[in-house]
C-alpha positions in Angstrom: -32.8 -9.6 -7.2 -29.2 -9.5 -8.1 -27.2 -6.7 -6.0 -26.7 -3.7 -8.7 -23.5 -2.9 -6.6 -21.1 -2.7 -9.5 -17.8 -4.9 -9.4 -14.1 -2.2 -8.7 -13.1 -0.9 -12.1 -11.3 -3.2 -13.5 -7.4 -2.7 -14.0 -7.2 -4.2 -17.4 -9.4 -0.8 -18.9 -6.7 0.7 -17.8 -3.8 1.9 -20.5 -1.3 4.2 -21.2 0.8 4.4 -24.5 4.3 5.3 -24.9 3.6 9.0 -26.9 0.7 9.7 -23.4 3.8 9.2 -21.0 6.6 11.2 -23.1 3.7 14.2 -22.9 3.2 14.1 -19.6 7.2 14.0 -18.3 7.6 16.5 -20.3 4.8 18.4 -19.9 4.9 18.0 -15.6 8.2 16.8 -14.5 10.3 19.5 -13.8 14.0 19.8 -15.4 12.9 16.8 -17.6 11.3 19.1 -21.0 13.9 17.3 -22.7 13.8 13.6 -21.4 13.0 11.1 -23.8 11.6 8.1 -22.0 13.3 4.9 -22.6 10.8 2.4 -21.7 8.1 2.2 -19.8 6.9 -1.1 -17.3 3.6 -2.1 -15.8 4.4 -2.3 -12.1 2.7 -5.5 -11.2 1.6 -5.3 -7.6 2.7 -8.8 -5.6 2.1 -7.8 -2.2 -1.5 -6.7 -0.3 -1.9 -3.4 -2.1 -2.9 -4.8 -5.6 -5.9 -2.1 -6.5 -8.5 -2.7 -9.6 -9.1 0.8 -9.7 -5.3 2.1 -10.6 -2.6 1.2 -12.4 1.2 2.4 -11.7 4.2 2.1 -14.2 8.0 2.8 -13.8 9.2 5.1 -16.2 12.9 5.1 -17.5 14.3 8.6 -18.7 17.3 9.6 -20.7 17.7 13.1 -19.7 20.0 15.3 -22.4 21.0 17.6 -19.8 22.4 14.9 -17.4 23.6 12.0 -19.4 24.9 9.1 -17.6 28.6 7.8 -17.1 28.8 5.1 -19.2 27.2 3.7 -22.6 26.9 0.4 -24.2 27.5 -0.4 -27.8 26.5 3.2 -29.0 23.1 3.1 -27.1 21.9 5.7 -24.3 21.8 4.5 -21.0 18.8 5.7 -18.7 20.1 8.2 -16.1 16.9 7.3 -13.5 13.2 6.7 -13.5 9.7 8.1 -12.1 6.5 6.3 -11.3 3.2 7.1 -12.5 0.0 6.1 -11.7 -3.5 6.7 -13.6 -6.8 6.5 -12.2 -10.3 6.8 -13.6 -11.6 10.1 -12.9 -15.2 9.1 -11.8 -14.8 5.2 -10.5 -18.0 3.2 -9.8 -19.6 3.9 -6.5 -19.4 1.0 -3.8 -19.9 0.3 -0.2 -16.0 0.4 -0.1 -14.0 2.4 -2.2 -10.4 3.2 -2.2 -8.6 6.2 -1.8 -8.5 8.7 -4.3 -5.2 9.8 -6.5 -6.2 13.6 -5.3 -6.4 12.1 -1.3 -3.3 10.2 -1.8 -1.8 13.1 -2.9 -2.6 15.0 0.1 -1.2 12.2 2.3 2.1 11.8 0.5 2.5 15.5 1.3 1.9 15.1 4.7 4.5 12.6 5.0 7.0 14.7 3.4 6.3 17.4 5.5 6.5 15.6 8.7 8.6 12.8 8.7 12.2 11.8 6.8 10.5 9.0 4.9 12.4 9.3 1.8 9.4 9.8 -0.4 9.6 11.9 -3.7 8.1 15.1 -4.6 4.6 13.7 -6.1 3.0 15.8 -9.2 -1.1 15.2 -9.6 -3.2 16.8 -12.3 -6.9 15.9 -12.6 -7.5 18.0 -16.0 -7.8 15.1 -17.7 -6.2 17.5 -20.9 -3.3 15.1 -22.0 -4.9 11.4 -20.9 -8.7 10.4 -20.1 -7.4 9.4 -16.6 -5.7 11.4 -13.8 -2.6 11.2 -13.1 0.3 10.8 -10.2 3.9 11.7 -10.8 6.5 11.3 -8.8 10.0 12.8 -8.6 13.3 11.1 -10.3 15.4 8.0 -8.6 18.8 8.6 -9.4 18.9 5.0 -10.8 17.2 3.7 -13.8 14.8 0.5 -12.9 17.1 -2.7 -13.8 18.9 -1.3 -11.5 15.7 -1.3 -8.9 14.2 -3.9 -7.3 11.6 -4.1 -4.2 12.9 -5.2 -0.1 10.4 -8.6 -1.1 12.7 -9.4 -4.2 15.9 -9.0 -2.7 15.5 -11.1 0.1 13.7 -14.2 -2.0 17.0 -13.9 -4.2 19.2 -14.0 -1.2 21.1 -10.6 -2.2 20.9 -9.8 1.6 23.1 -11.2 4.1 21.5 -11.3 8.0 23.5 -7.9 8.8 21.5 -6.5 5.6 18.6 -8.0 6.2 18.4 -6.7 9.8 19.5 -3.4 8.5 16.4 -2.9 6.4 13.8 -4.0 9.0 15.4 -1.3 11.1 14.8 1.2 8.6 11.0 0.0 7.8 10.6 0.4 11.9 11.8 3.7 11.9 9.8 5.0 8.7 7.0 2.9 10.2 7.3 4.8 13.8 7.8 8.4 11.9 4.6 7.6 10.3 2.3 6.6 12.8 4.0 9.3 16.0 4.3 12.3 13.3 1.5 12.1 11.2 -1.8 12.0 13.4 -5.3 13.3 12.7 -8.3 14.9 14.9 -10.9 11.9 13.9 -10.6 8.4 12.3 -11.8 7.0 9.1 -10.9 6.8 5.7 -9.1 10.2 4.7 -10.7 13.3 3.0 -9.6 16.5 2.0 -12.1 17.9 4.1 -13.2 17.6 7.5 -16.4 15.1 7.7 -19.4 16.7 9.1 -20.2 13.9 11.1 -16.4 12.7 12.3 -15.9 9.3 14.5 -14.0 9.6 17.4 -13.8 5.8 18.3 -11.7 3.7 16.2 -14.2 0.8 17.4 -16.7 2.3 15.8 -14.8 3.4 12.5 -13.0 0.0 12.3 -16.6 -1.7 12.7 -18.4 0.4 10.1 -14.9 -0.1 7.3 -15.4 -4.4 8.3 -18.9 -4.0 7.3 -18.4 -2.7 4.4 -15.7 -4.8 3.0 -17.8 -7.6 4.1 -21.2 -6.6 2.5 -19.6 -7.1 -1.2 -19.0 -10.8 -0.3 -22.0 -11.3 1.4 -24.5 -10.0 -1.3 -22.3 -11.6 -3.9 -20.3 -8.6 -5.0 -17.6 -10.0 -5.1 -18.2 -14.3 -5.8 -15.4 -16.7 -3.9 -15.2 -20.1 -4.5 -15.0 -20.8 -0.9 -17.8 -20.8 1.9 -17.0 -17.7 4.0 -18.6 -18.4 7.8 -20.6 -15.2 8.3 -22.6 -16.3 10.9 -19.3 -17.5 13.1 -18.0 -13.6 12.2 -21.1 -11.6 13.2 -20.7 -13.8 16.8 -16.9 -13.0 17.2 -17.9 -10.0 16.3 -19.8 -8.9 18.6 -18.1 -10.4 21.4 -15.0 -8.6 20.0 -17.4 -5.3 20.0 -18.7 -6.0 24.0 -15.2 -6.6 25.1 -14.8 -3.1 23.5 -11.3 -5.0 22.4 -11.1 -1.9 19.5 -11.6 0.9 22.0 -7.8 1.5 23.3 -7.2 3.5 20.3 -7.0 6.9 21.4 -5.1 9.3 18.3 -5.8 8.2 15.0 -2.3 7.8 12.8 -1.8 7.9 9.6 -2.3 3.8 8.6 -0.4 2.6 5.3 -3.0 -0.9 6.0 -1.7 -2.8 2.6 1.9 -1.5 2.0 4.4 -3.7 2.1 8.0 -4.8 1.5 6.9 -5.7 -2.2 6.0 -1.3 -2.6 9.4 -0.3 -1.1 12.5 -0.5 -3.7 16.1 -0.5 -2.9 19.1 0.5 -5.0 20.8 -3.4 -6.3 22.8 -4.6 -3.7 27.0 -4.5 -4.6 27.6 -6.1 -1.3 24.5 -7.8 0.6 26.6 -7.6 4.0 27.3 -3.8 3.1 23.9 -1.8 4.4 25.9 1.1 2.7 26.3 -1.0 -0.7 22.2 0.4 -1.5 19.9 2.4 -0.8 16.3 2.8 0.1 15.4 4.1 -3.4 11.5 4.6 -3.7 8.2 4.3 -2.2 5.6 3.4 -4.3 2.5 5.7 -4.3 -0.2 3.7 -3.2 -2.3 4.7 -0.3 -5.0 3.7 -1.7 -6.3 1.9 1.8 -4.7 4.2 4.2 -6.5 5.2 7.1 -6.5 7.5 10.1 -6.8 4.1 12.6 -4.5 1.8 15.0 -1.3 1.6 14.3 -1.7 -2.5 14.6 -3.4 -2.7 11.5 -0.7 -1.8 9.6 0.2 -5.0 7.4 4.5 -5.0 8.4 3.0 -6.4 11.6 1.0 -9.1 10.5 2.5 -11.8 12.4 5.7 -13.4 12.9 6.6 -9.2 12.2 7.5 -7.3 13.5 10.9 -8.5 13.8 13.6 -7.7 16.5 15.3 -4.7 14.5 12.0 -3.7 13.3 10.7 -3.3 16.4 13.5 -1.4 17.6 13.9 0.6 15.0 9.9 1.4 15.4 9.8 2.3 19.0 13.0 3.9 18.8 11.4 6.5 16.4 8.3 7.3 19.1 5.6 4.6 18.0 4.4 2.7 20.8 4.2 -0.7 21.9 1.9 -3.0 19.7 1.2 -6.0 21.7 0.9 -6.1 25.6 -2.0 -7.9 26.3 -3.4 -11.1 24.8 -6.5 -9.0 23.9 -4.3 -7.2 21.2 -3.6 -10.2 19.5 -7.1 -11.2 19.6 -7.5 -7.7 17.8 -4.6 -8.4 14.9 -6.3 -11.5 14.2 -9.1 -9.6 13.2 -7.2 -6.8 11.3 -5.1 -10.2 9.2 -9.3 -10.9 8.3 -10.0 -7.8 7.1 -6.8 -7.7 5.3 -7.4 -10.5 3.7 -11.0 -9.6 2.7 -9.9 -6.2 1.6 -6.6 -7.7 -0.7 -9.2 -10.4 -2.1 -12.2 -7.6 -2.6 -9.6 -6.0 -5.2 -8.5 -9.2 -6.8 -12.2 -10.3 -7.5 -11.8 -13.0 -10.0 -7.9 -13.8 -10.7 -8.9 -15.4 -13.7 -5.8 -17.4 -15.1 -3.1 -14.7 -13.3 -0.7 -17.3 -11.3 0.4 -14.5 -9.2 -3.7 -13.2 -8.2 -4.5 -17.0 -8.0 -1.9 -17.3 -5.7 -2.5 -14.6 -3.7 -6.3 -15.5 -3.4 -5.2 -18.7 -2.0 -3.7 -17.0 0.6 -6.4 -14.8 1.2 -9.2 -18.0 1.5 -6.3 -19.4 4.2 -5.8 -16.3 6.0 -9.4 -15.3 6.3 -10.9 -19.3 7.4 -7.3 -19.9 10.2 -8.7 -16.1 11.7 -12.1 -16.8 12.1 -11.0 -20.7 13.2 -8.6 -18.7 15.9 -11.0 -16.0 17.0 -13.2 -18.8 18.0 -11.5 -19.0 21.5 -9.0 -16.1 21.3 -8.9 -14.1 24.7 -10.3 -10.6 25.3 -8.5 -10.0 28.5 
């Protein structure tokens, strides 16, 4: 009998017209009753956090009451952007499921309140009275989006020099350190916004249960690969992973971004790639839709060769801890780049002819079959 676990809502259901968006800044984004939007993009996810179940757009504004500088040929420039995301109000149940927009909207609030991540005031409605969706909004950049780009794209197009480049993995270490030291929780598992009544206290156990899941939707076919995933060889590195108790030196659960990356983080374009003060760390993109109160390890920026030297630095300089003492904690992010991979290639499902999901998939098959290849004789001392 076929598994009647239904596949993650798929992203291309998801829409939003031009005349939706105007209502909605309008409507919800404060000082902006006026804005006229002047054009609207699909944000399309290239790093881990790709999720079926939401879709996020940038949203440029000309605002009347704070017209830009300049103007070309007659034509209004925009004076900044927001993001938005939409989500389905009632998404498919499944063994895994992401984060929703109102627990992402808790988080984000959290991190505003206790760290100096430069994250925007985020709006969420759930009333469903202007779109059949809910809805995210986040506060204003001060810089319309051709004007934005992500860390990932600026360092493929070479528009940071080393001193730059060093200069934003500092910052990353020090958002990344704020987050894990200053945002902490009681238990560990996937947030709510309430207490469980049956909390975990051991992130071995927590970690084990989240694997599990993300495993059973390739296992009973869930999710169909085109590539022979070695169950057997995971369920015995498993388990010696789980009687080395290699999990169990995780003793306060942070707050854990898991697929965040350098592709969700955009910076102000670059004047002078040698400059650090030539841009700015713009936005953050909302999605925390696999965050976790877990290990700090997991957290993707560390998926080997990072972190780097500055990140490090800049990471332990702002409280977080040391990552990896003993060989045993590598043995243990070998097992968090698996479920990373399983998770980012759980959301892609079928790329279909999308070179970038194809693309990613492919790295996904690699990353999952050189872990389980390495954990075959990876140290638990």
């Amino acid at each position: 009998m076929a598994d009647p676990t239904p596949q993650p809502f798929p992203s291309s259901n998801l829409e939003i017209t031009h005349d939706q968006a105007q209502l909605i800044v309008q409507n919800f984004l404060p000082k902006h009753e006026n804005s006229v939007i002047a054009k609207i993009t699909k944000i399309r996810s290239k790093g881990y956090s790709f999720t079926s179940s939401t879709r996020t757009y940038i949203i440029d504004l000309i605002n009347p009451a704070h017209p830009p500088s300049a103007q070309i040929n007659s034509e209004k420039i925009p004076s900044g952007a927001c993001f938005l995301t939409i989500a389905p109000p009632s998404p498919p149940p499944a063994a895994y499921t992401p984060n929703s927009l109102p627990v992402t909207h808790s988080l984000l609030n959290a991190i505003r309140s206790k760290t100096s991540i430069p994250l925007t005031e985020a709006i969420l409605d759930t009333s469903l009275s202007l779109i059949p969706y809910h809805f995210l909004l986040s506060g204003t950049t001060r810089t319309s989006s051709d004007r934005l780009l992500s860390i990932a794209q600026a360092r493929k197009r070479g528009l940071l020099s080393e001193k730059g480049n060093a200069f934003i993995d500092l910052e990353l270490g020090k958002f990344l350190g704020q987050l894990h030291t200053n945002v902490q929780n009681d238990w560990f598992g996937v947030p709510l916004l309430k207490d469980p009544a049956d909390p975990s206290y051991s992130w071995q156990e927590t970690f084990t249960d989240l694997f599990e899941k993300v495993l059973s939707h390739f296992e009973k076919g869930t999710v169909k690969v085109d590539f022979q995933i070695p169950y057997e060889n995971i369920r015995l590195y498993h388990s010696r992973a789980i009687g080395f108790s290699v999990f169990d030196d995780v003793e306060v659960p942070s707050l854990i971004w898991v697929t965040g990356s350098e592709d969700d983080i955009f910076i102000s374009l670059p004047t002078d790639g040698d400059d650090p003060w030539s841009f700015e760390i713009a936005a953050i993109l909302p999605v925390a839709a696999h965050a976790v109160w877990g290990d700090p390890l997991l957290e993707s920026f560390f998926v080997p060769p990072h972190p780097s030297k500055a990140m490090a630095e800049g990471y332990m300089g702002a409280g977080g801890g040391a990552l990896t003492i003993f060989p045993r904690q590598n043995t243990k992010r070998l097992w968090y780049n698996l479920f990373l991979a399983l998770l980012v290639l759980y959301e892609i499902g079928a790329p279909g002819e999308d070179d970038e999901l194809k693309a990613k998939a492919a790295w996904c098959q690699t990353t999952i079959l050189d872990s389980v290849d390495a954990l075959k004789n990876a140290p638990y001392y």
